[in-house]
C-alpha positions, 0 to 999 in steps of 0.5 A: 785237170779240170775234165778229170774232175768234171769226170768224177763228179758225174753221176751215173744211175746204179742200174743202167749206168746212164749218166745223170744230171745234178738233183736228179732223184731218179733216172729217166732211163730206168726210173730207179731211184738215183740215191738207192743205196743211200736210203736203205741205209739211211732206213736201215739206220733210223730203224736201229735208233727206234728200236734202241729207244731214240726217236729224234735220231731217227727222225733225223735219219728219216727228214734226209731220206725224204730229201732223196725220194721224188714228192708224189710217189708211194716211198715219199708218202710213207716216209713222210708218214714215219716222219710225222709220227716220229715227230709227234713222238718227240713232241709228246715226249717233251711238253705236248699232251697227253703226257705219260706218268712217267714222263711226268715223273721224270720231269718232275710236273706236279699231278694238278698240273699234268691233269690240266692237259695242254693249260698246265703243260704250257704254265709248266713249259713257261715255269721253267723257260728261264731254266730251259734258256740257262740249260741251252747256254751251249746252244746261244754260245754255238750260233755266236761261232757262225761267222754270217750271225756273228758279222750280221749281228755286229752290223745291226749292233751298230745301226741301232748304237747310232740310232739309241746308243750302245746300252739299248743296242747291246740289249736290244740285239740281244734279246733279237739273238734269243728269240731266233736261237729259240727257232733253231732250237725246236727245229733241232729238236724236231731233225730239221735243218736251217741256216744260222740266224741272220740279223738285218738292221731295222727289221730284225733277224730269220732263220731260213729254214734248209727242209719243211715241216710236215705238218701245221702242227709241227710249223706251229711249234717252230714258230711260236718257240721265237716269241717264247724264248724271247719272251723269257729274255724280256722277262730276265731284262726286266727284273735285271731292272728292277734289281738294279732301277737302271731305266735302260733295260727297262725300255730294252724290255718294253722293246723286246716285248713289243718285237716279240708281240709283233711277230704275233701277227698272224699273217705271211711268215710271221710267227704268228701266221704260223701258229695259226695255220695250225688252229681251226676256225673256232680256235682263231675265234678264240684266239682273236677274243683274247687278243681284244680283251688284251688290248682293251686291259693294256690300251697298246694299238698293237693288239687291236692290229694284231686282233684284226688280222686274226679276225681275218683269218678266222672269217675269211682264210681257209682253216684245218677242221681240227685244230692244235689245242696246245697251239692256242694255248701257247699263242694264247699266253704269249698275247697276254704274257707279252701284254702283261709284261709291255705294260709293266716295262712302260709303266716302270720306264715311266715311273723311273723317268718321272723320280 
């Protein structure tokens, strides 16, 4: 029995019938490609979705063809032309720049808003994150049915309930959930494949991504959508404690604000590395100013870390000649979003232990 299925799970080329060996993507025989069939209908299929109007289908459609064709030949580079510009697409037709006045009508941007470009782009995106996480409540609730999330996230539950107690753990784990689901939520949007989040005790939680993005730009968004959407479940866990003066989910906030801020660090896989791989030199600058001025408003050292690594990288790292505006932008709020934010939560905290 066990030859019989050896049997038919051998592959031969569709060409000269040669028999092939797993992951083969062409035959070295004949050199025809191996998954030959596959792509003209995976081409087929994602044409049919660009013409009927739905570019994040076929973007999908296209990531998979590229899964099948050998890096460094001619159907790989133009695929992964059509992959960029697809996914480009999709990025404009959500809240990248410039935004068309239909779109903008659609969704409802007032003019001065959408005449600010990528500024106002990104106070609309951080206007309506709440909203956005409210409206992605299906989203949060399927990363729950995965049984690795589930067990992973139920292990650090219990690292941290012994460390600080069941309240801060439950909200802590929480707000480490959403920052995570908010990666896999820009890498559906963009057609990408990933594991479902997985938490490791004392060190957080990653998505490992299954394809790669195409271009700087493209990781950038991946990246920097954790610490948006986990800055909006630090924003919900404050003004719970605000309405309700309970001092737990004021330090849960602060927490969650300083892991949302670390992930800032632009270095190695971190979020922050990946934004600014997408930033040009003048851009990193940019950016590493705001980070000082952050830090001398706030006094938290974190910033001034964070700041020095973005000096690095700004000096001494290689950088692209043209940078993603929407990118510094984004990374830009978030520094003094999340600074703001720490220092209300200690503040807060603080004031509440001192009554």
């Amino acid at each position: 029995m066990a030859e019989a299925l050896a049997a038919e799970s051998t592959q031969r080329c569709e060409g000269c019938g040669s028999e092939l060996a797993p992951r083969l993507l062409t035959c070295p025989s004949c050199r025809k490609l191996v998954h030959g069939a596959r792509l003209k209908q995976l081409a087929a299929d994602a044409q049919a979705a660009s013409v009927r109007g739905a570019p994040a289908e076929a973007l999908v459609l296209w990531r998979e063809a590229l899964e099948l064709l050998p890096p460094g030949t001619g159907q790989h580079a133009q695929v992964t032309a059509r992959v960029t510009a697809l996914s480009q697409e999709v990025d404009a037709r959500g809240l990248s720049v410039p935004i068309a006045e239909a779109e903008r009508k659609r969704s409802g941007m007032p003019k001065v808003l959408a005449g600010m470009g990528a500024v106002g782009l990104t106070l609309w995106k951080f206007k309506f994150v709440l909203a956005l996480l409210l409206g992605k409540g299906k989203l949060l609730l399927l990363g729950l049915t995965q049984a690795s999330t589930l067990f992973s996230m139920l292990l650090a539950l219990g690292v941290y309930w012994t460390a600080w107690g069941w309240r801060f753990a439950l909200g802590l784990v929480a707000c480490i959930y959403v920052h995570e689901m908010g990666h896999v939520a820009s890498l559906r949007r963009f057609g990408m494949k990933a594991s479902a989040p997985m938490f490791i005790p004392g060190l957080g939680a990653f998505v490992r991504l299954k394809q790669s993005p195409v271009d700087g730009r493209e990781d950038a968004r991946v990246g920097l959508a954790g610490p948006i959407w986990g800055s909006a479940a630090a924003v919900v866990v404050l003004v719970a404690a605000l309405v309700t003066e309970w001092k737990a989910l004021g330090a849960i906030a602060h927490a969650a604000a300083w892991l949302n801020l670390f992930n800032l660090l632009p270095l190695w896989s971190l979020d922050g590395g990946r934004g600014f791989r997408a930033l040009a030199r003048k851009q990193r600058w940019v950016a590493a100013a705001v980070l000082g001025a952050t830090w001398f408003l706030t006094g938290e050292n974190l910033f001034l870390l964070i700041g020095l690594a973005a000096v690095f990288q700004a000096s001494m790292a290689s950088a692209p000649e043209e940078g993603d505006a929407r990118t510094l932008v984004e990374y830009s709020a978030l520094v003094v979003g999340l600074g703001a934010l720490g220092w209300a939560a200690n503040h807060w905290t603080g004031a509440t232990a001192a009554l």
